[in-house]
C-alpha positions in Angstrom: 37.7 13.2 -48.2 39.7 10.9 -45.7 43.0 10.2 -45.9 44.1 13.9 -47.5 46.6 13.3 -49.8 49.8 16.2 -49.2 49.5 18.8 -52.0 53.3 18.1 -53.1 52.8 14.7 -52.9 49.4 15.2 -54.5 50.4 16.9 -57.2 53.3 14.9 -58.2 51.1 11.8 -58.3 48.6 14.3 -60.8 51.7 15.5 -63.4 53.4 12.0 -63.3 50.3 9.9 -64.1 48.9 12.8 -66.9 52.0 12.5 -68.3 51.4 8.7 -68.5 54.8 8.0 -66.3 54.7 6.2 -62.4 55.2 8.7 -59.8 58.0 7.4 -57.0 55.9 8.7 -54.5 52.5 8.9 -53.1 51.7 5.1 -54.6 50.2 4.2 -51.3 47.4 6.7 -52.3 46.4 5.4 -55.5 47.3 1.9 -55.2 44.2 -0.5 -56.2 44.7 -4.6 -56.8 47.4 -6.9 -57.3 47.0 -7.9 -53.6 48.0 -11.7 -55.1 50.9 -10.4 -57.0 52.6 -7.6 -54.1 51.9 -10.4 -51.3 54.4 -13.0 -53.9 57.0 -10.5 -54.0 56.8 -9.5 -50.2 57.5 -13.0 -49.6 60.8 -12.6 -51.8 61.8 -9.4 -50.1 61.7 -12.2 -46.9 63.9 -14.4 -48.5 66.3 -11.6 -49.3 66.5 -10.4 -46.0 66.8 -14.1 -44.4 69.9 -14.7 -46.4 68.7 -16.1 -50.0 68.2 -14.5 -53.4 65.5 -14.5 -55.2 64.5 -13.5 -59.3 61.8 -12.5 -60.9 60.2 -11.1 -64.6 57.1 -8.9 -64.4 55.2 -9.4 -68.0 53.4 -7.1 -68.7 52.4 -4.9 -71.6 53.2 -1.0 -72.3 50.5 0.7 -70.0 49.4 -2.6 -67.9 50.8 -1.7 -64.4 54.6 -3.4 -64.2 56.1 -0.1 -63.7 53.5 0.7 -61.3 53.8 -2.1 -59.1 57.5 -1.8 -59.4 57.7 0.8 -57.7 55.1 0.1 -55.5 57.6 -2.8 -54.0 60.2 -0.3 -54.2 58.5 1.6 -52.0 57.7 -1.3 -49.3 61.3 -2.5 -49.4 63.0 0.8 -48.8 60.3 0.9 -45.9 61.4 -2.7 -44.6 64.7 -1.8 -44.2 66.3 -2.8 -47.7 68.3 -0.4 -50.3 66.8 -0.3 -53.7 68.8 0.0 -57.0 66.9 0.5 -60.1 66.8 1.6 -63.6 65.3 1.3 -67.0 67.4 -0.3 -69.8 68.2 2.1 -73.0 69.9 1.6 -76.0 72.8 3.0 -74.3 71.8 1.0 -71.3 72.0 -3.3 -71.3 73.4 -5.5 -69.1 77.0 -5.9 -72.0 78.0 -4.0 -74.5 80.9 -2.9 -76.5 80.3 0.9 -75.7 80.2 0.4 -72.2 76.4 0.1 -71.7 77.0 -2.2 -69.0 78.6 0.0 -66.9 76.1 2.7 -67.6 73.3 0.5 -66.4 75.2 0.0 -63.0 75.8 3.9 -63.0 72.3 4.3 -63.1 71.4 1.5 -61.0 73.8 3.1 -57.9 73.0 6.8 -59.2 69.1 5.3 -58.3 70.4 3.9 -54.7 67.3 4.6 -52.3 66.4 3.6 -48.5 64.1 4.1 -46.1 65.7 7.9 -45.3 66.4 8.8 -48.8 63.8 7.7 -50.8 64.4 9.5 -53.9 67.9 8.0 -54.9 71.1 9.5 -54.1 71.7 7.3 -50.7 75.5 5.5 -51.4 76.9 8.1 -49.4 74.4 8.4 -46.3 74.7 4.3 -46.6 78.9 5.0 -46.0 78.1 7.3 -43.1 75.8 5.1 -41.4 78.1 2.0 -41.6 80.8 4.2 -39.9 78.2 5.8 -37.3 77.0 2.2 -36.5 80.4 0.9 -36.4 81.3 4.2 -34.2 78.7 3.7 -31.8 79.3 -0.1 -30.8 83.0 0.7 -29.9 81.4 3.7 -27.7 79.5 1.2 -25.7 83.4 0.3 -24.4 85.6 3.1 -25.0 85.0 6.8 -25.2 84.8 8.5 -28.1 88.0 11.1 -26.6 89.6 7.3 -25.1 93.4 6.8 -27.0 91.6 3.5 -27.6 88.4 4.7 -29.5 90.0 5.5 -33.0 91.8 2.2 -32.9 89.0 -0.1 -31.9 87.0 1.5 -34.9 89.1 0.7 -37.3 89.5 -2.7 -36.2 86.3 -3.2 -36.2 86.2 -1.8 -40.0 89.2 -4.0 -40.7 87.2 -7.1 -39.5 84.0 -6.2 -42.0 86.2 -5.5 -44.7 88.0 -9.1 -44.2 84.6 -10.6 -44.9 83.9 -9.2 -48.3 88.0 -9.9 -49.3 86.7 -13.9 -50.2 84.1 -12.3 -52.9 85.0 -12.0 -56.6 86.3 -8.1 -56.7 85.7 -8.0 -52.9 89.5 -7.0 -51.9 89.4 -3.9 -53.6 85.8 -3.4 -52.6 87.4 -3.7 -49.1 90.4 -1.6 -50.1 88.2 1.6 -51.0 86.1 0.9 -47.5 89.0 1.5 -45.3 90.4 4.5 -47.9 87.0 5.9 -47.3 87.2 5.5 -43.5 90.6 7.2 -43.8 89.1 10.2 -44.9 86.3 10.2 -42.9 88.3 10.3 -39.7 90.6 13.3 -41.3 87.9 14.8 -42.4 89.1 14.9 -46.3 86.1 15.6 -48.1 88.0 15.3 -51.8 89.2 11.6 -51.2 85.7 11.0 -49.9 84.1 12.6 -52.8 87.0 10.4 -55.0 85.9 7.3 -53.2 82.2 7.8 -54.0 83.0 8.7 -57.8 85.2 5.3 -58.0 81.5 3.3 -56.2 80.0 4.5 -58.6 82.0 3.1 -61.3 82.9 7.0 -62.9 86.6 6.6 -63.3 87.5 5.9 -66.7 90.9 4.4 -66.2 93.0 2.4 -63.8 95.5 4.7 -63.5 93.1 7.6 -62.3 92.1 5.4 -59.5 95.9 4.6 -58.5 96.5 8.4 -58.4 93.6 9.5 -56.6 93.3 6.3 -54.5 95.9 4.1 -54.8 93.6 1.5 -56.2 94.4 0.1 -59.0 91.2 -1.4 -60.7 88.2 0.0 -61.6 84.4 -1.5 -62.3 84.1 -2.3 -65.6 81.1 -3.9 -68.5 82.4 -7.4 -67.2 82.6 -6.3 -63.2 79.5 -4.7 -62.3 77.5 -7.3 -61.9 79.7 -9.2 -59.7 80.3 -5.9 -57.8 76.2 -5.6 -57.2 76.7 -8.6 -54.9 80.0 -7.8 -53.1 77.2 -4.2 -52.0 74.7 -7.0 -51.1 77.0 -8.4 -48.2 78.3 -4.6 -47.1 74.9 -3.5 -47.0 73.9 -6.2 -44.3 77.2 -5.4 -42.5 75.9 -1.6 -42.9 72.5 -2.6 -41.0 70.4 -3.0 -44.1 68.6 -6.5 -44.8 69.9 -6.8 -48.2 69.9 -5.1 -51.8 66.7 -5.0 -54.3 67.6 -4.4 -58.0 65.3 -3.7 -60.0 65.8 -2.9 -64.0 62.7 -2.6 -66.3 62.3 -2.0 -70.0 63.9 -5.2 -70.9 62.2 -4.5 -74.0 65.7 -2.5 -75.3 67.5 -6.1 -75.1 64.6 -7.4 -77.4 65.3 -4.1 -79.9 68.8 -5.1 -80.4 69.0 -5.4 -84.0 72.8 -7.1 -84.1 71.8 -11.2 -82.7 75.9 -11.8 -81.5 75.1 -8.4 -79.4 71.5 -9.9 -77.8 72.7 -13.1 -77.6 75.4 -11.7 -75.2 72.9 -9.9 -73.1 70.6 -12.7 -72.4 73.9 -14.8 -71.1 74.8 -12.0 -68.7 71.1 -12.5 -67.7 71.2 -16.2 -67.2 74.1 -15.4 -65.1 72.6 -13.1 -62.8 69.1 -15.9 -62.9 71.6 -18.9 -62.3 73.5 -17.1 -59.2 70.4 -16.0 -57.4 68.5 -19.1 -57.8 71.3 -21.7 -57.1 72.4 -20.1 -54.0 75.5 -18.2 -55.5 74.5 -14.9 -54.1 73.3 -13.6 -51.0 70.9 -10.8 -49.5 69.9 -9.8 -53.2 66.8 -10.2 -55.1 66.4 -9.0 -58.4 62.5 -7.7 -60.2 62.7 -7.7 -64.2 60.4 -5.8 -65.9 59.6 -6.9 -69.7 56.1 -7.1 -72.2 55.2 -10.7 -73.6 56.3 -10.0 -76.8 60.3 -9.6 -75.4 60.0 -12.7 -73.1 57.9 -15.0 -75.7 59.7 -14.1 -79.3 61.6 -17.3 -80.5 63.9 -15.2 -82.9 65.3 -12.1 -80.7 62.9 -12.1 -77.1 64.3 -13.8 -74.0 62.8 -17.1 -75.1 65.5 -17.2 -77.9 67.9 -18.0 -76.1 67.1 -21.5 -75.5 68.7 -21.9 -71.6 66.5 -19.2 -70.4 63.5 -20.2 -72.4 63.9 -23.9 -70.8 64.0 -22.5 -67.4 61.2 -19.8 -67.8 58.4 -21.2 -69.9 55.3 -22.4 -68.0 54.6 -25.8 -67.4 51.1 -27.7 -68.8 49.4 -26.8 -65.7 48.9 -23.1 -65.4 46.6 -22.4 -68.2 43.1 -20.4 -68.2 43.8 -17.4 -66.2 45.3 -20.2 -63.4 48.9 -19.0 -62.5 51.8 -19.9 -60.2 53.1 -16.7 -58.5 55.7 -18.8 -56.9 57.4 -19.1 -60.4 60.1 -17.2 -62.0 57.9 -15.5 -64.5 54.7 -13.1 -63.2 52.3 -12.5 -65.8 50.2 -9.5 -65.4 46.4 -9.6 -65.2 44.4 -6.6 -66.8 42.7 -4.9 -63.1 39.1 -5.8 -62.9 36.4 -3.2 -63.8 35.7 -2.8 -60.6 39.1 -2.1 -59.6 39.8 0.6 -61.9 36.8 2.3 -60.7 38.0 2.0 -56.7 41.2 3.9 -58.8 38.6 6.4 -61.0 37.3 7.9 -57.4 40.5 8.2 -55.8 42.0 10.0 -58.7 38.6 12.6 -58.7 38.8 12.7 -54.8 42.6 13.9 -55.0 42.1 16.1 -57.9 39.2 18.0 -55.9 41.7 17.9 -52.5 44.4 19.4 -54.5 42.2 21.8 -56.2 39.9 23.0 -53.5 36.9 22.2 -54.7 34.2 20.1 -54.4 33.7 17.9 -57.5 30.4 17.3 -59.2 31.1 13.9 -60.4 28.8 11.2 -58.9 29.0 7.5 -59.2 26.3 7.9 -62.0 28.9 9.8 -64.0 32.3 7.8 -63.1 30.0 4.5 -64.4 29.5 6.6 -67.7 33.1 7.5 -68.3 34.1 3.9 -67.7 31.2 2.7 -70.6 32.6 4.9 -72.6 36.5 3.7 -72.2 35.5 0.0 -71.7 33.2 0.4 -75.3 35.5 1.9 -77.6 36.6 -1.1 -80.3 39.0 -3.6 -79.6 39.1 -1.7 -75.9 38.6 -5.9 -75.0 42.4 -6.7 -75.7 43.8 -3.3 -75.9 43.0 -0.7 -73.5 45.2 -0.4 -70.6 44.9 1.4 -67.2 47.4 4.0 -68.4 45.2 4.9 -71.1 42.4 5.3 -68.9 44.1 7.1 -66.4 45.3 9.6 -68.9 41.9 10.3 -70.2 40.1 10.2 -66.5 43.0 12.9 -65.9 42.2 15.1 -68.5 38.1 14.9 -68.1 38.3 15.9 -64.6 40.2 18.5 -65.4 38.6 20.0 -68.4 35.0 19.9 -66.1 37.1 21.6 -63.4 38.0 24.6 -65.7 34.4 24.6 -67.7 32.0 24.1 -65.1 29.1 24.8 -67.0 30.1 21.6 -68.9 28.5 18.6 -68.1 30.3 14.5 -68.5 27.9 14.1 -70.8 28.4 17.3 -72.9 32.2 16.2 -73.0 31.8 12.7 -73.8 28.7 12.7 -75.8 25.7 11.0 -74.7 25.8 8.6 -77.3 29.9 7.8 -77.3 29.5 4.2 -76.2 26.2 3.0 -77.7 28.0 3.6 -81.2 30.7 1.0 -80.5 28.5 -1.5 -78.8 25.3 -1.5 -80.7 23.2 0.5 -78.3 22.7 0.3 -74.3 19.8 0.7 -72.8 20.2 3.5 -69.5 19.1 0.1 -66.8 21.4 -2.3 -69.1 24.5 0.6 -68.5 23.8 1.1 -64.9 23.9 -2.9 -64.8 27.3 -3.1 -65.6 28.8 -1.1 -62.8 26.2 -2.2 -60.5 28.9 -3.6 -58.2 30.8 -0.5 -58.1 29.3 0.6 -54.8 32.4 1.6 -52.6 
């Protein structure tokens, strides 16, 4: 097999797809497709990093690919130079609430903080660090480090970045904890460090916490956060990033609100965040929604009830039969191609084997089979998903791996897809997947 997947890696990819979830790593290995889709959001992640802001929904539904190619640009933007923020909304996760679910999601979303370095989440405080090593090593290129000079030349140079995120909503005391985290830094005071990061990421629970602990007197708050996501956006190019992608799926818990004052208010903190990024009010942020058709399209609680996002988001009269726009607001996702999930059917059987050791008995004859079989079931036409298939793929690779003597046809049944369809003919089946030669 070429291109030998790592064992961890390989493994992870094996546990998080059987278990019907994305894995954060690894996607490079199985990634098949949405080449039209990943090049119209690598174009955003250019737009971001040239200054603008862009916005976009993923539609999708449950099992389709959104959260796959999510994370795919995830990966590709932490690669590029960008940090990532993302998380999936909850019932105790929205973008308002009376309970503080807005805050929780920007918990979350900072908790989730990933670049190139630390890919896995986690990265606010090597993000800190760098800043002050960058900052440290430009004022080396005068003064040495041991020069009377060095300390105060750093911090002027700290002062100066700080005085450009002061003119942002909340950006003084964004500023403010900056320069009490560069305090530290230099004195080595790992507890006001640790304080600084709990306050970034919005875990003090009252204002007068912060004033003991930092002498700040505000904290981030449900009505805050969002404007705080942007005031990051501008420290993170300051920081030597390109910019800040955020991206929250299962939009779907917005559409499951059952109290319509409480949605309501969720979809205007949404048009908010749409407005800013695509009339210029924000900078070096892009934001990647992830939702099913049924939450954007409902007309009594989906996005499309609320009648200034619906005007703004519906399609226009020209993008009809299977024609799209990827340039616009909303991506709708395609189902793959047969022949795509195939290319993804032998990947999945070539990694199981590498990870395995051993050399698997499955044959293009026999990957054709399985997909008849998944492809034939009834109403598999509008219904099945590649989740579902990769689920069941998962689990018939291994069950032949641990009963050898068992053949695809012994597991499946050699008549499993001729019952749902009428009856296939062995030429008319191999007909079907004659194109499937990779």
């Amino acid at each position: 097999m070429e291109n030998l997947v790592p064992k961890r890696i390989g493994n992870t990819i094996m546990n998080a797809l059987k278990g019907g979830v994305v894995p954060r790593v690894g996607l490079e290995y199985v990634t098949v497709g949405r080449t039209q889709e990943i090049n119209a959001f690598l174009h955003d992640i250019d737009i971001i990093g040239d200054g603008g802001a862009t916005f976009r929904f993923i539609v999708g539904k449950y099992g389709s690919g959104k959260s796959f190619l999510l994370q795919t640009i995830r990966n590709y933007a932490t690669a590029k130079g960008f940090v990532v923020v993302d998380a999936d909304l909850s019932p105790e996760r929205r973008f308002s609430g009376t309970k503080g679910q807005g805050l929780a999601t920007y918990r979350e979303l900072i908790h989730n903080m990933s670049v190139k370095s630390k890919p896995d989440g986690g990265a606010l405080p090597l993000v800190l660090e760098k800043w002050i090593s960058g900052v440290q090593a430009e004022v080396a290129q005068k003064y040495a480090p041991e020069d009377s000079m060095f300390c105060a030349e750093v911090e002027k140079q700290i002062y100066a970045v700080t005085a450009q995120l002061e003119g942002m909503v909340n950006g003084f005391v964004f500023a403010k904890a900056i320069i009490v985290y560069w305090r530290a830094y230099q004195m080595d005071d790992q507890t006001t460090k640790s304080n600084v990061l709990k306050w970034f990421r919005g875990e003090y629970t009252s204002k007068k916490e912060a004033k003991d602990t930092l002498d700040i007197n505000w904290i981030i708050g449900d009505e805050t956060w969002y404007d705080f996501l942007k005031v990051f956006a501008a420290f993170m190019v300051s920081a030597g990033y390109r910019g800040i992608l955020v991206m929250i799926d299962e939009l779907v818990n917005i559409y499951k609100i059952p109290h319509s004052v409480s949605r309501q208010n969720n979809y205007e903190k949404l048009l908010t965040m749409y407005n800013d990024a695509l009339q210029g009010k924000a900078k070096h942020i892009g934001f990647l929604m992830g939702c099913t058709p049924q939450c954007m399209e409902d007309k009594y609680k989906g996005i499309f009830s609320y009648e200034a996002l619906r005007s703004r988001l519906i399609e226009g009269h020209f993008a009809a039969g299977g024609i799209r726009d990827l340039s616009a607001p909303v991506v709708r996702l395609q189902m793959l191609t047969q022949e795509e999930v195939y290319i993804l059917v032998e990947k999945l059987r070539d990694m199981h084997a590498s990870l395995y050791g051993y050399t698997s008995t499955l044959c293009h004859d026999d990957l054709v089979y399985f997909l008849n079989v998944e492809y034939n079931r009834v109403g598999a036409d509008t219904h099945i998903t590649p989740r579902e298939i990769i689920r069941d793929f998962i689990e018939l690779i291994g069950i032949i791996h641990q009963n050898p003597q068992k053949t695809i046809g012994d597991i499946l049944g050699n008549n499993s897809f001729q019952l749902t369809k009428g009856g296939l003919s062995d030429e008319e089946i191999h007909n079907d997947f004659v194109g499937f030669e990779v």
